[in-house]
mmJSON file of the N, C-alpha and C atoms, coordinates in Angstrom:
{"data_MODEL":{"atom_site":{
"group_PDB":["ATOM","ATOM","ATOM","ATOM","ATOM","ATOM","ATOM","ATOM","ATOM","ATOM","ATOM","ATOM","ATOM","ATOM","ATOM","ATOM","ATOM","ATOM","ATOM","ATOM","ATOM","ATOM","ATOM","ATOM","ATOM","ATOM","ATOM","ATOM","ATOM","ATOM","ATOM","ATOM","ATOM","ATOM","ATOM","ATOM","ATOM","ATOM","ATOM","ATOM","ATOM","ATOM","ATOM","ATOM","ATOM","ATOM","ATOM","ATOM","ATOM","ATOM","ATOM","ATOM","ATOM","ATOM","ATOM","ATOM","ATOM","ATOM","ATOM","ATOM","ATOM","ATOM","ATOM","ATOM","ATOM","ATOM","ATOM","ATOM","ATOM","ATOM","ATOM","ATOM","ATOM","ATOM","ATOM","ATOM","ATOM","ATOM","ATOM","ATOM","ATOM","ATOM","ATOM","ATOM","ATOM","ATOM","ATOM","ATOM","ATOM","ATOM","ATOM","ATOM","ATOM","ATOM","ATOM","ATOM","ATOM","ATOM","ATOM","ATOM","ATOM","ATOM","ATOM","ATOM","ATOM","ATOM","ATOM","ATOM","ATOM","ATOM","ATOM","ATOM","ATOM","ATOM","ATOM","ATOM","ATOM","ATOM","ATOM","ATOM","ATOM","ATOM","ATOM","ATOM","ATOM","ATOM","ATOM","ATOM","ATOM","ATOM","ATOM","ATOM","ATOM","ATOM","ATOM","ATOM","ATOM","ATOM","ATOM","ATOM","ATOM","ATOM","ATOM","ATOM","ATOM","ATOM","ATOM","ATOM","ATOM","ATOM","ATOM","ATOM","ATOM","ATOM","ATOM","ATOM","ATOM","ATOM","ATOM","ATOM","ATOM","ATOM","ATOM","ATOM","ATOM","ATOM","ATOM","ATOM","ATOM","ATOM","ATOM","ATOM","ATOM","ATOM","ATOM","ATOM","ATOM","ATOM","ATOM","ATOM","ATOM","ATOM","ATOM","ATOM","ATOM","ATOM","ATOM","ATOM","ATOM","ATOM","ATOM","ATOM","ATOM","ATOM","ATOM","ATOM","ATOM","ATOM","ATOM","ATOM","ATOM","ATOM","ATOM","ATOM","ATOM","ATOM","ATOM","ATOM","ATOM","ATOM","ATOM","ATOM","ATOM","ATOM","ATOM","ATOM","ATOM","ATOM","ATOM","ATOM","ATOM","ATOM","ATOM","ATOM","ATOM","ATOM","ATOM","ATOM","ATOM","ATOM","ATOM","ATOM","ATOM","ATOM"],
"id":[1,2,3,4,5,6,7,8,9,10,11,12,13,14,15,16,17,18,19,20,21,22,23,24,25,26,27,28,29,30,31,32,33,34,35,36,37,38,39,40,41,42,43,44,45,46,47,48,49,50,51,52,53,54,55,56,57,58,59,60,61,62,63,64,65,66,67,68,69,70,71,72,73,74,75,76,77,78,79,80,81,82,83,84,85,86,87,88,89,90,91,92,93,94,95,96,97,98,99,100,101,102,103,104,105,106,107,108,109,110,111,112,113,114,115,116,117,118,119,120,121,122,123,124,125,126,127,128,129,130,131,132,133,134,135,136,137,138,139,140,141,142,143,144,145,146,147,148,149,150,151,152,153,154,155,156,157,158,159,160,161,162,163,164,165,166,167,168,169,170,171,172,173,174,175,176,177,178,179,180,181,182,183,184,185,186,187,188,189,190,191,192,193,194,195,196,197,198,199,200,201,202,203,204,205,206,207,208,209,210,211,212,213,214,215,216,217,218,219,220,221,222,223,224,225,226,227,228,229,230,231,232,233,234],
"type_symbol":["N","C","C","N","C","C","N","C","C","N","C","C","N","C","C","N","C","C","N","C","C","N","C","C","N","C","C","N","C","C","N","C","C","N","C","C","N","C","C","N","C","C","N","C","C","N","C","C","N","C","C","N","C","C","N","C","C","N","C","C","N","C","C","N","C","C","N","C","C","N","C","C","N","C","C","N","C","C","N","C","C","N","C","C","N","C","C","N","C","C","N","C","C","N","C","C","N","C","C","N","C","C","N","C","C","N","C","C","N","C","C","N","C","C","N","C","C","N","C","C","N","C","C","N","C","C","N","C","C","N","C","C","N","C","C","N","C","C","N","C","C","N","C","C","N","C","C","N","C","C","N","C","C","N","C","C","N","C","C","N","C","C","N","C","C","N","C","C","N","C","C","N","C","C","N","C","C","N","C","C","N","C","C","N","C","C","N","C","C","N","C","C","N","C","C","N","C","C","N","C","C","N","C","C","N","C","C","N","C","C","N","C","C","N","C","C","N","C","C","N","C","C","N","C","C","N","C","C","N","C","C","N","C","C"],
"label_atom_id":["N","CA","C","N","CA","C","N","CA","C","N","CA","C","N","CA","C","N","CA","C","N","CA","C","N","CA","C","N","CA","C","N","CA","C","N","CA","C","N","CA","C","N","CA","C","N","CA","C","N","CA","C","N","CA","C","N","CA","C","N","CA","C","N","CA","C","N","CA","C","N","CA","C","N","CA","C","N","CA","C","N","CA","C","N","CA","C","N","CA","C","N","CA","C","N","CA","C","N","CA","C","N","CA","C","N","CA","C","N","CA","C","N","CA","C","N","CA","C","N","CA","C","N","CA","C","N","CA","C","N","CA","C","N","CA","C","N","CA","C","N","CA","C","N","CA","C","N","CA","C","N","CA","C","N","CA","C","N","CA","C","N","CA","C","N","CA","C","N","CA","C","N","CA","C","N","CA","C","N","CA","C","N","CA","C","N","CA","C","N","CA","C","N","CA","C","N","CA","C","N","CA","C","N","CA","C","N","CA","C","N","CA","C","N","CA","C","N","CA","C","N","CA","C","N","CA","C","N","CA","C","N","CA","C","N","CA","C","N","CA","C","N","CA","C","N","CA","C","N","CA","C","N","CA","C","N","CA","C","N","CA","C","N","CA","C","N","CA","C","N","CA","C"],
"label_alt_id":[null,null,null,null,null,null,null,null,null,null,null,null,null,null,null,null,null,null,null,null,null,null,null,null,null,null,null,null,null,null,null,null,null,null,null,null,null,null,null,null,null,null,null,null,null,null,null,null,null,null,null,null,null,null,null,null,null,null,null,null,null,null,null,null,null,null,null,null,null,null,null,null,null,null,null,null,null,null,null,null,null,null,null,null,null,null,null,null,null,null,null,null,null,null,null,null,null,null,null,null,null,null,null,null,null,null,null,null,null,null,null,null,null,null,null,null,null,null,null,null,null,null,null,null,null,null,null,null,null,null,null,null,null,null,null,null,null,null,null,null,null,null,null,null,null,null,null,null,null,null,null,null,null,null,null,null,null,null,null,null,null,null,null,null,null,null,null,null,null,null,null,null,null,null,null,null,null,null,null,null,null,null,null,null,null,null,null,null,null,null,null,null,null,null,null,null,null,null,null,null,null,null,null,null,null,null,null,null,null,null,null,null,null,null,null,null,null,null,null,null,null,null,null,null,null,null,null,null,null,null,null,null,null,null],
"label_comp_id":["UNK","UNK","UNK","UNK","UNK","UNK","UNK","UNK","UNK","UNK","UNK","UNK","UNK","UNK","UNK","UNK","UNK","UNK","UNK","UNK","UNK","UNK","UNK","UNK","UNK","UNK","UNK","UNK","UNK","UNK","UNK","UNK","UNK","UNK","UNK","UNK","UNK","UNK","UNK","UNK","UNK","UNK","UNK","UNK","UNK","UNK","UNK","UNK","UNK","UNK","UNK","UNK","UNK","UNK","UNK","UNK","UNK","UNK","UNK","UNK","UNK","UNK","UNK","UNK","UNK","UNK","UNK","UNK","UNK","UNK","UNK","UNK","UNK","UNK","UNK","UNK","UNK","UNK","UNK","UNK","UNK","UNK","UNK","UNK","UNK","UNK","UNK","UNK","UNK","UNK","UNK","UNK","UNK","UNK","UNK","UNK","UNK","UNK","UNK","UNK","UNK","UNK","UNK","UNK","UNK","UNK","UNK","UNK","UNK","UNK","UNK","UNK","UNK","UNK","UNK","UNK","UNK","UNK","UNK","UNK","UNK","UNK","UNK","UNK","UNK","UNK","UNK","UNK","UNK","UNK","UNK","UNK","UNK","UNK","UNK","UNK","UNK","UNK","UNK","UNK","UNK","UNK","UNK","UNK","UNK","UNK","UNK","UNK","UNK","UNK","UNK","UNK","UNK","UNK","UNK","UNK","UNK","UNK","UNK","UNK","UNK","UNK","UNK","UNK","UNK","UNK","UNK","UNK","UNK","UNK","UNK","UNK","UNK","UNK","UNK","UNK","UNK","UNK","UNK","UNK","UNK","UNK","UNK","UNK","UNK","UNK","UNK","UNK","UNK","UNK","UNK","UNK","UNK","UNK","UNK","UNK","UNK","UNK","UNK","UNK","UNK","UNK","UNK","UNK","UNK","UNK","UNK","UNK","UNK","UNK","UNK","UNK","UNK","UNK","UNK","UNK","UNK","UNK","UNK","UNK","UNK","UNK","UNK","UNK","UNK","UNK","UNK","UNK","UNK","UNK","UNK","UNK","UNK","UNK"],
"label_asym_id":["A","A","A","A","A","A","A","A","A","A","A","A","A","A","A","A","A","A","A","A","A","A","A","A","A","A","A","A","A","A","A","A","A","A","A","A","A","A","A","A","A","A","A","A","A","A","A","A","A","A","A","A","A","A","A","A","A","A","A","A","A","A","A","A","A","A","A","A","A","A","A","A","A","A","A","A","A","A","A","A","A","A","A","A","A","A","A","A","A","A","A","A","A","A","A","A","A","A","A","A","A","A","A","A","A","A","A","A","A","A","A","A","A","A","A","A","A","A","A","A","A","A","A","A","A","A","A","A","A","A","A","A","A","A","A","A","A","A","A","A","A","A","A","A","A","A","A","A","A","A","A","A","A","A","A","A","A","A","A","A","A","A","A","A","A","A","A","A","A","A","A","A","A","A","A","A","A","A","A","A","A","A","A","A","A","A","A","A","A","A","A","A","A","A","A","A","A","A","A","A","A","A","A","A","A","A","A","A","A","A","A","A","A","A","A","A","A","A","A","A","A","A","A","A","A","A","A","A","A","A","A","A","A","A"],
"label_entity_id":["1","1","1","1","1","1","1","1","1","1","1","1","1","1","1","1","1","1","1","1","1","1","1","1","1","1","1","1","1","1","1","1","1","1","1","1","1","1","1","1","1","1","1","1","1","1","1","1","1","1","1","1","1","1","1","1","1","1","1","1","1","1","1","1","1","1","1","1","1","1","1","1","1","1","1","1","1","1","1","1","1","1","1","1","1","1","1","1","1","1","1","1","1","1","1","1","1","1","1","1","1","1","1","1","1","1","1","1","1","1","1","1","1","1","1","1","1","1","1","1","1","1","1","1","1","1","1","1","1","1","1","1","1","1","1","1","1","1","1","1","1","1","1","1","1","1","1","1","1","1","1","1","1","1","1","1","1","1","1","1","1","1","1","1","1","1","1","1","1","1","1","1","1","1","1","1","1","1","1","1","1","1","1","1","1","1","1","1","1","1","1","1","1","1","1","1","1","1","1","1","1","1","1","1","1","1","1","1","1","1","1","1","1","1","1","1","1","1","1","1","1","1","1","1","1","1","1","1","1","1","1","1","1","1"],
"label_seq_id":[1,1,1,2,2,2,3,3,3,4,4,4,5,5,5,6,6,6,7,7,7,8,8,8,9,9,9,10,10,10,11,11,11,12,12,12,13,13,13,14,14,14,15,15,15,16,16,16,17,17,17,18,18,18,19,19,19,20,20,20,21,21,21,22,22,22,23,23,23,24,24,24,25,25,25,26,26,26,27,27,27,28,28,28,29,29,29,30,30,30,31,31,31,32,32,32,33,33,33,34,34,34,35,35,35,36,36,36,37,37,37,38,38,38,39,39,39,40,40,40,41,41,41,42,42,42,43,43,43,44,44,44,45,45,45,46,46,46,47,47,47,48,48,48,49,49,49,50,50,50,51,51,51,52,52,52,53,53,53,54,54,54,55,55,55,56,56,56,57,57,57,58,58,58,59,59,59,60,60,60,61,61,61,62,62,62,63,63,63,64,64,64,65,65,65,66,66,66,67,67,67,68,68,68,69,69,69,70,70,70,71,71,71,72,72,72,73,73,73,74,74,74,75,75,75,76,76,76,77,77,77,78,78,78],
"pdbx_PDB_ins_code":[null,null,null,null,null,null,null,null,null,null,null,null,null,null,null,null,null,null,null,null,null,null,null,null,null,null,null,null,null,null,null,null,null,null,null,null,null,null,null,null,null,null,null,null,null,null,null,null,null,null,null,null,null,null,null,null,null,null,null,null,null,null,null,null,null,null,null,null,null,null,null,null,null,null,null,null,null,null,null,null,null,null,null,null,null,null,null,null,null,null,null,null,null,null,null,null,null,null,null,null,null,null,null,null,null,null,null,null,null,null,null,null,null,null,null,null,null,null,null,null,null,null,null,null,null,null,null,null,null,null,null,null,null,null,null,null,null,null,null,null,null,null,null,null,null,null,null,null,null,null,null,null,null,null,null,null,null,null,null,null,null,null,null,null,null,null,null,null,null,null,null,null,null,null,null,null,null,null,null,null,null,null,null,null,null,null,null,null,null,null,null,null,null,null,null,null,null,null,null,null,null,null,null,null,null,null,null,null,null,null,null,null,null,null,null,null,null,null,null,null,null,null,null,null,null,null,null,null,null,null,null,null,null,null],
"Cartn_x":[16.612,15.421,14.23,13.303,12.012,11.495,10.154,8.952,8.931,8.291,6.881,7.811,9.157,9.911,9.591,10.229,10.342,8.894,7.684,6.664,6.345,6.714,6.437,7.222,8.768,9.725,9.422,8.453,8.232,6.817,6.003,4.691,5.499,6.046,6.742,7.272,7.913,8.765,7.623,7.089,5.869,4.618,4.528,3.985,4.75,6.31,7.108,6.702,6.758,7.073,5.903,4.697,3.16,3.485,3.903,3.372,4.494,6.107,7.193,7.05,6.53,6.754,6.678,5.502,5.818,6.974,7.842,9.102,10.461,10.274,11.22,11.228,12.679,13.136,12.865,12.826,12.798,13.926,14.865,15.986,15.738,15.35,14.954,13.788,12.794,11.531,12.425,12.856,13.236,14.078,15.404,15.98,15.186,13.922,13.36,12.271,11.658,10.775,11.94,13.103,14.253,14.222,14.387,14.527,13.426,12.27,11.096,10.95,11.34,10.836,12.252,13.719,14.608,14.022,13.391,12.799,11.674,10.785,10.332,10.815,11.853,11.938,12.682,13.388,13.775,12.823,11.48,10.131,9.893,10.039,10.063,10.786,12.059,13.387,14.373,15.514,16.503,17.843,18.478,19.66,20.446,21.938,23.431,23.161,24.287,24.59,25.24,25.785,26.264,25.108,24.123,23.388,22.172,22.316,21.248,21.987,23.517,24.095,23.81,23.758,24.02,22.244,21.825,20.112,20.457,20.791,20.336,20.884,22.092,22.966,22.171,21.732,21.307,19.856,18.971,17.556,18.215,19.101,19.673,20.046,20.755,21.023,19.695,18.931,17.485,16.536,16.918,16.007,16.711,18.193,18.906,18.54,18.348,17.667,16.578,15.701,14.177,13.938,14.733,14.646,15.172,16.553,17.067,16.616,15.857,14.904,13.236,12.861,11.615,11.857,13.231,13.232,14.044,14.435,15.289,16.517,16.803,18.071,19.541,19.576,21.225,20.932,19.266,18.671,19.666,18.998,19.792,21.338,21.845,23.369,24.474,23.635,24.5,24.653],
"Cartn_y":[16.472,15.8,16.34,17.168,17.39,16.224,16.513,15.768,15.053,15.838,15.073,14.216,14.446,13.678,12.425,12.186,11.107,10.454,11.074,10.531,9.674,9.974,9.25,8.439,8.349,7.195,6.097,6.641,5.15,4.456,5.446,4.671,3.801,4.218,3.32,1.968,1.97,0.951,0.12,0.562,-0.305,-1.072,-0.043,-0.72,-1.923,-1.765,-3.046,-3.7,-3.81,-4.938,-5.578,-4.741,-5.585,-6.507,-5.995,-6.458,-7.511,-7.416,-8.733,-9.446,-9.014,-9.941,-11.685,-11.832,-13.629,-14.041,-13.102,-13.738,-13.081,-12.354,-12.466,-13.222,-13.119,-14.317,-13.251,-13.831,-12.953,-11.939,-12.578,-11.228,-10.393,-10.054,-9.073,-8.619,-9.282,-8.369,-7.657,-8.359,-7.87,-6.316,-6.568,-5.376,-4.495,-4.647,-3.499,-2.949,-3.874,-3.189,-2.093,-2.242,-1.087,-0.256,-0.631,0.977,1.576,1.021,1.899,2.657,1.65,2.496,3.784,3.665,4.802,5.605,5.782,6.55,7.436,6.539,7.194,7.712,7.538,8.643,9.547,9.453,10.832,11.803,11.164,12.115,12.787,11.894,12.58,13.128,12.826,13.168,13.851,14.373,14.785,13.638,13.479,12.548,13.43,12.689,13.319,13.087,13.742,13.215,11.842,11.837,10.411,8.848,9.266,8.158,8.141,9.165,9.797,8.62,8.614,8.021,6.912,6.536,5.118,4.142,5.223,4.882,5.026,5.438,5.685,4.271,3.626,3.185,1.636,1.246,0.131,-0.041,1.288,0.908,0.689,1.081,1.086,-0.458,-1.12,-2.075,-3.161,-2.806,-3.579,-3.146,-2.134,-2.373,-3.232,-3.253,-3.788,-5.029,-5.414,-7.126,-7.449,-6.823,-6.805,-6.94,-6.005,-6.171,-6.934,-7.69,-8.884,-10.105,-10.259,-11.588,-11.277,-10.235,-10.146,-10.147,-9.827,-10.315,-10.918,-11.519,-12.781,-12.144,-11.139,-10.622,-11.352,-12.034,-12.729,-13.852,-14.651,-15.122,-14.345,-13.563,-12.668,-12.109,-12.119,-11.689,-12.895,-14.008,-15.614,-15.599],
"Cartn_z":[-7.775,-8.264,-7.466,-8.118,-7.579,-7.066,-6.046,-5.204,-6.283,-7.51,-8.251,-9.359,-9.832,-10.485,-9.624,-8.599,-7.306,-7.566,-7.229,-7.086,-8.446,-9.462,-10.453,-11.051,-10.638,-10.39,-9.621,-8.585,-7.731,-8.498,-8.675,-9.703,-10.936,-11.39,-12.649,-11.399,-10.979,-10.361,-9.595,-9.109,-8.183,-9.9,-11.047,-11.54,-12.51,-12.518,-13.056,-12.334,-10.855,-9.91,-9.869,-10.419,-10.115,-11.517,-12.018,-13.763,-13.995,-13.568,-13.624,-12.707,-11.52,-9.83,-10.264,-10.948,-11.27,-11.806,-12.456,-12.907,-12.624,-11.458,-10.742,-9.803,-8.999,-7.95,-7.032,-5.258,-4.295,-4.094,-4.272,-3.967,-5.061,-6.197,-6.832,-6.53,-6.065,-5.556,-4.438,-3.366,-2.326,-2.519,-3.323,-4.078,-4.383,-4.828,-6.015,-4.732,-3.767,-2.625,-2.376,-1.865,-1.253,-1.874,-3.503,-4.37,-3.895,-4.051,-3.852,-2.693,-1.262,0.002,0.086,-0.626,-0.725,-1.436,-2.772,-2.933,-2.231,-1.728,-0.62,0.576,1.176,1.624,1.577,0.009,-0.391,-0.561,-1.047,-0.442,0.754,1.915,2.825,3.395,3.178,3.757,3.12,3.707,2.946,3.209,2.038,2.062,1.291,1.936,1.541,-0.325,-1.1,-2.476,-2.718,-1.18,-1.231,-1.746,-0.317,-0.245,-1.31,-2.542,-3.176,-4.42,-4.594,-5.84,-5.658,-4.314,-3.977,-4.464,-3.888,-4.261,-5.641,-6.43,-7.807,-8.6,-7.77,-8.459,-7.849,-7.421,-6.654,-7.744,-8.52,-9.148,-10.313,-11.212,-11.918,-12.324,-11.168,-11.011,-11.188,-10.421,-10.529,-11.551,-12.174,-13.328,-14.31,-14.396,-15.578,-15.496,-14.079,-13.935,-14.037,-13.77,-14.749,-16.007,-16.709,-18.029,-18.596,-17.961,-18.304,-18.17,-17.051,-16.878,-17.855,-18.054,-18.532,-19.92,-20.375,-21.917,-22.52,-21.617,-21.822,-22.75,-22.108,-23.456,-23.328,-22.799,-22.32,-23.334,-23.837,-25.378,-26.623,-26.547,-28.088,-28.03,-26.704,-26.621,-27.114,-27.234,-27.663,-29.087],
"occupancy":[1.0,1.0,1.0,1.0,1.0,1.0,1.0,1.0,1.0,1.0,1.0,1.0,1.0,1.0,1.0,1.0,1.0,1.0,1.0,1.0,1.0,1.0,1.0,1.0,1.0,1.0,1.0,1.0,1.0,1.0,1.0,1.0,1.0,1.0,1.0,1.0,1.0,1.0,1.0,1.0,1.0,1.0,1.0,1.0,1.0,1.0,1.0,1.0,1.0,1.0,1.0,1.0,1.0,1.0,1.0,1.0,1.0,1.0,1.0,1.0,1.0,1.0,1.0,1.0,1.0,1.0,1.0,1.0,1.0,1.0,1.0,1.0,1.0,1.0,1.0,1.0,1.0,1.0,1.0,1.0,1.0,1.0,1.0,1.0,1.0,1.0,1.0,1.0,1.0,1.0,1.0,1.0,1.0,1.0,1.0,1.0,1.0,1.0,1.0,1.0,1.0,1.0,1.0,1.0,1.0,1.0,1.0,1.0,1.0,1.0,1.0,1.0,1.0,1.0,1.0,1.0,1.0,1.0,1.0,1.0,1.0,1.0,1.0,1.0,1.0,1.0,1.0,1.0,1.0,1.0,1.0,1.0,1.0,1.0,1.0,1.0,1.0,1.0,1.0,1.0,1.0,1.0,1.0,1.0,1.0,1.0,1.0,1.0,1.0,1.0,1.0,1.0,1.0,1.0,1.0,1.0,1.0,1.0,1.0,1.0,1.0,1.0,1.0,1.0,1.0,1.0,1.0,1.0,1.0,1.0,1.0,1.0,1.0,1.0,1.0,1.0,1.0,1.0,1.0,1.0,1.0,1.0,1.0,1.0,1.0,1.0,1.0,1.0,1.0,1.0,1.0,1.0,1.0,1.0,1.0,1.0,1.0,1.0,1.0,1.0,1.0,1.0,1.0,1.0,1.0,1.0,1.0,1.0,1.0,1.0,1.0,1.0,1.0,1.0,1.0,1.0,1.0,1.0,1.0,1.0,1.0,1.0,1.0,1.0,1.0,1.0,1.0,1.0,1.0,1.0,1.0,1.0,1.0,1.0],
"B_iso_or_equiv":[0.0,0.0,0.0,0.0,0.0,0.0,0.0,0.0,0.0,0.0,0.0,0.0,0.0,0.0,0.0,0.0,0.0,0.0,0.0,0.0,0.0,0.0,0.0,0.0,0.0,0.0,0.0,0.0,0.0,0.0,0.0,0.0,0.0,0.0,0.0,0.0,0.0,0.0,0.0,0.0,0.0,0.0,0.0,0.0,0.0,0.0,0.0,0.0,0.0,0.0,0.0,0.0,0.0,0.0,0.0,0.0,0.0,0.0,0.0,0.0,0.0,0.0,0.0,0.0,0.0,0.0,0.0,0.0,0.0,0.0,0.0,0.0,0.0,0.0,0.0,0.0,0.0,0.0,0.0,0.0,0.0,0.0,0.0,0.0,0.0,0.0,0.0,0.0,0.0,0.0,0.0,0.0,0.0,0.0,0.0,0.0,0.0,0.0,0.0,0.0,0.0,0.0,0.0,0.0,0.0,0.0,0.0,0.0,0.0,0.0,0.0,0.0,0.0,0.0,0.0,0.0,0.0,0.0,0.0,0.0,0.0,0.0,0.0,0.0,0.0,0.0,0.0,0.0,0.0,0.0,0.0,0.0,0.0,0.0,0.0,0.0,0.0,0.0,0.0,0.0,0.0,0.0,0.0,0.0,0.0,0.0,0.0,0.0,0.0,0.0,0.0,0.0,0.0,0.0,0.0,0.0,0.0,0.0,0.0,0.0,0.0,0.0,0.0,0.0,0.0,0.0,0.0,0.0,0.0,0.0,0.0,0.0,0.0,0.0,0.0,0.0,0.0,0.0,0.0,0.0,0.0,0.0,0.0,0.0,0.0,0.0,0.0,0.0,0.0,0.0,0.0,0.0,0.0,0.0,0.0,0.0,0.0,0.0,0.0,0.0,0.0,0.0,0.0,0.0,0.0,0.0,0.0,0.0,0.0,0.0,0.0,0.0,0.0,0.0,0.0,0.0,0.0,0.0,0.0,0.0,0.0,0.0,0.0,0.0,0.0,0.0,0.0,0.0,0.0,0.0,0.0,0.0,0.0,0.0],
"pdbx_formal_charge":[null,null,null,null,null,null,null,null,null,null,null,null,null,null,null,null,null,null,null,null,null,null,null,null,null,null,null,null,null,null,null,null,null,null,null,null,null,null,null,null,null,null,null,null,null,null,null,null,null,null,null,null,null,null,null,null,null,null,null,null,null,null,null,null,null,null,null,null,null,null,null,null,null,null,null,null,null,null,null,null,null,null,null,null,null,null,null,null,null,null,null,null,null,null,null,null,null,null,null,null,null,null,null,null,null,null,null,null,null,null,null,null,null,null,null,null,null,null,null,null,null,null,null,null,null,null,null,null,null,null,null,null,null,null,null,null,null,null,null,null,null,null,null,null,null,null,null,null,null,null,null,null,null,null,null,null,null,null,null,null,null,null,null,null,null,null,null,null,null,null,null,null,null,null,null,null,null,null,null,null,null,null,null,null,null,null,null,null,null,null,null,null,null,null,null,null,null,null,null,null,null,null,null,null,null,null,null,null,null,null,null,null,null,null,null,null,null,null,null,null,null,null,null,null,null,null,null,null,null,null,null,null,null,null],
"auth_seq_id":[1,1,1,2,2,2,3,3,3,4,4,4,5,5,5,6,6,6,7,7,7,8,8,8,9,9,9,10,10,10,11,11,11,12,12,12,13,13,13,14,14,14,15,15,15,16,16,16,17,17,17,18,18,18,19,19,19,20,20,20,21,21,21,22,22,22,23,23,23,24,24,24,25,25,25,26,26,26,27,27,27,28,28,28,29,29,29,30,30,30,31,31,31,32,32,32,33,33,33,34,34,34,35,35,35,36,36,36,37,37,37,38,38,38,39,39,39,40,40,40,41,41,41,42,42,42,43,43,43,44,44,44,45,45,45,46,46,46,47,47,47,48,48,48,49,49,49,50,50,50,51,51,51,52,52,52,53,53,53,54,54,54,55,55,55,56,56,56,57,57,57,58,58,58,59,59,59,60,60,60,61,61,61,62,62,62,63,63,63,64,64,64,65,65,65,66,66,66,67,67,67,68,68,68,69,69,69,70,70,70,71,71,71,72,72,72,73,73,73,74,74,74,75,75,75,76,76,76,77,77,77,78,78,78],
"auth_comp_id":["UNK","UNK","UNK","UNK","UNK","UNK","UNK","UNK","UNK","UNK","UNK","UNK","UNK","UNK","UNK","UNK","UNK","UNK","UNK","UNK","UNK","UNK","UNK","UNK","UNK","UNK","UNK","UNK","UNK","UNK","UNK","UNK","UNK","UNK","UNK","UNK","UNK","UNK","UNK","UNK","UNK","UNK","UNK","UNK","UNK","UNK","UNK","UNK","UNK","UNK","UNK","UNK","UNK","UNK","UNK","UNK","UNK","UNK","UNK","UNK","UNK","UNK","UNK","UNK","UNK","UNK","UNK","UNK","UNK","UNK","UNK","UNK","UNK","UNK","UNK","UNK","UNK","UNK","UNK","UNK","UNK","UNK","UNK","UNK","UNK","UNK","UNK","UNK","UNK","UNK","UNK","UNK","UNK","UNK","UNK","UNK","UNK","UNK","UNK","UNK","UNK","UNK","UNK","UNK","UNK","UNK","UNK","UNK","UNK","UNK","UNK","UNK","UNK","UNK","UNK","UNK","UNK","UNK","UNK","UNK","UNK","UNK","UNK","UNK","UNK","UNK","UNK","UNK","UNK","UNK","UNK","UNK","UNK","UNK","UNK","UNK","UNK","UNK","UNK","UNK","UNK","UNK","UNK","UNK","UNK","UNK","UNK","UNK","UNK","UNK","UNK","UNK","UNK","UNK","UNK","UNK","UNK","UNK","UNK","UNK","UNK","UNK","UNK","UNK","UNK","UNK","UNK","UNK","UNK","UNK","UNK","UNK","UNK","UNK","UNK","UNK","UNK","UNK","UNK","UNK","UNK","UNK","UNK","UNK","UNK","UNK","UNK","UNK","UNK","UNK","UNK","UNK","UNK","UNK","UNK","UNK","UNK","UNK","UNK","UNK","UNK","UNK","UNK","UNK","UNK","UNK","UNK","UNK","UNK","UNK","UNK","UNK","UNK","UNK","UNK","UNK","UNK","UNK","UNK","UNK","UNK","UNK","UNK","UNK","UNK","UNK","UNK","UNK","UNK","UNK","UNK","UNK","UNK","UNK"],
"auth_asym_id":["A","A","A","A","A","A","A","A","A","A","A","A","A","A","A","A","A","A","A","A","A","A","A","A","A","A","A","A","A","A","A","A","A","A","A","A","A","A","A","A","A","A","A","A","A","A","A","A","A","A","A","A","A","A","A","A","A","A","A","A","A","A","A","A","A","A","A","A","A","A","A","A","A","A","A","A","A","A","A","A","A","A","A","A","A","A","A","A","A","A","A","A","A","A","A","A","A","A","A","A","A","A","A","A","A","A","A","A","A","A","A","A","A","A","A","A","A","A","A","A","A","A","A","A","A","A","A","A","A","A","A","A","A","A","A","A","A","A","A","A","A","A","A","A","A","A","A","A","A","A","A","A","A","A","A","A","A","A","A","A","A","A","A","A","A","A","A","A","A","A","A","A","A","A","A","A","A","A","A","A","A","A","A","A","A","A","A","A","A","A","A","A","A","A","A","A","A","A","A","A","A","A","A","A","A","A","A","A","A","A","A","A","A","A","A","A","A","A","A","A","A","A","A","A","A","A","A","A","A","A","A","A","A","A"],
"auth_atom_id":["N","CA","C","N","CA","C","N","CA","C","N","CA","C","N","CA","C","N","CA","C","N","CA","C","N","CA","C","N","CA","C","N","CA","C","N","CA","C","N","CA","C","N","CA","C","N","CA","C","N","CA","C","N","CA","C","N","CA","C","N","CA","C","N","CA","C","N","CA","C","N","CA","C","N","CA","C","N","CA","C","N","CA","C","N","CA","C","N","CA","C","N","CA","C","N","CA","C","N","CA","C","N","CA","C","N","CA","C","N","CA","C","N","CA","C","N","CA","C","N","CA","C","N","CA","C","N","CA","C","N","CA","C","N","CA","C","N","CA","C","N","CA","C","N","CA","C","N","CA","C","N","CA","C","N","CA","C","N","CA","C","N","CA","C","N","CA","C","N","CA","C","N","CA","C","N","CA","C","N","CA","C","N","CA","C","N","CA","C","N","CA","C","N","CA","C","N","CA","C","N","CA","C","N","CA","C","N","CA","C","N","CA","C","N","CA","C","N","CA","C","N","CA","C","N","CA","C","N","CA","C","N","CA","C","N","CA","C","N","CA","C","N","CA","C","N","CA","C","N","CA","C","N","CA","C","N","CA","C","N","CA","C","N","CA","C","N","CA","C","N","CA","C"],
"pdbx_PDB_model_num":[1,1,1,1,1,1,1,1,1,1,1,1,1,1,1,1,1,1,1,1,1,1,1,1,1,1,1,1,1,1,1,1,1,1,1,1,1,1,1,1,1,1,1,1,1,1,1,1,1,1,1,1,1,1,1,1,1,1,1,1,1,1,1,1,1,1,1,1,1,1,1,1,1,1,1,1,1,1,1,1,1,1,1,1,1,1,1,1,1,1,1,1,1,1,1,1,1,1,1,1,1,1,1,1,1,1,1,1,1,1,1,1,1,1,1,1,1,1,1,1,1,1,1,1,1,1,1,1,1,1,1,1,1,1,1,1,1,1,1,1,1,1,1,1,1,1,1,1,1,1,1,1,1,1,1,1,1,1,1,1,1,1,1,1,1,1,1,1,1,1,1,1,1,1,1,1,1,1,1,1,1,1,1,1,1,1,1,1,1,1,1,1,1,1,1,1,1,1,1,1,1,1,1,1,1,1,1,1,1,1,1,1,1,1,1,1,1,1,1,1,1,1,1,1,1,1,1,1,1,1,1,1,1,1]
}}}
């Protein structure tokens, strides 16, 4: 994953979190601050493939819960 891929993975994610933050709970803000600052410093840093999946697999996780609380889809899965 390029810099500028990265750099604009975290603008998306920082601008969910401005725009859902009222309706999420803290442990999902909390979760989704982490994705963001791992992303950052895969900016600055270099990480194993290990800890790269693990990051991937943790936003993944927190976006699926964003989008599940912001559109109420567990509503339409009944």
């Amino acid at each position: 994953m390029n810099k500028q891929s990265l750099k604009n993975h975290i603008a998306v994610l920082k601008r969910t979190r401005d725009a859902c933050s009222s309706q999420l709970d803290i442990g999902t803000l909390t979760e989704l601050d982490g994705v963001i600052e791992g992303f950052q410093g895969l900016v600055e840093n270099r990480y194993s493939a290990e800890e790269i999946a693990r990051l991937i697999l943790r936003a993944l996780k927190v976006i699926a819960v964003v989008v599940s609380i912001s559109t109420n889809i567990h509503d339409f899965l009944k």
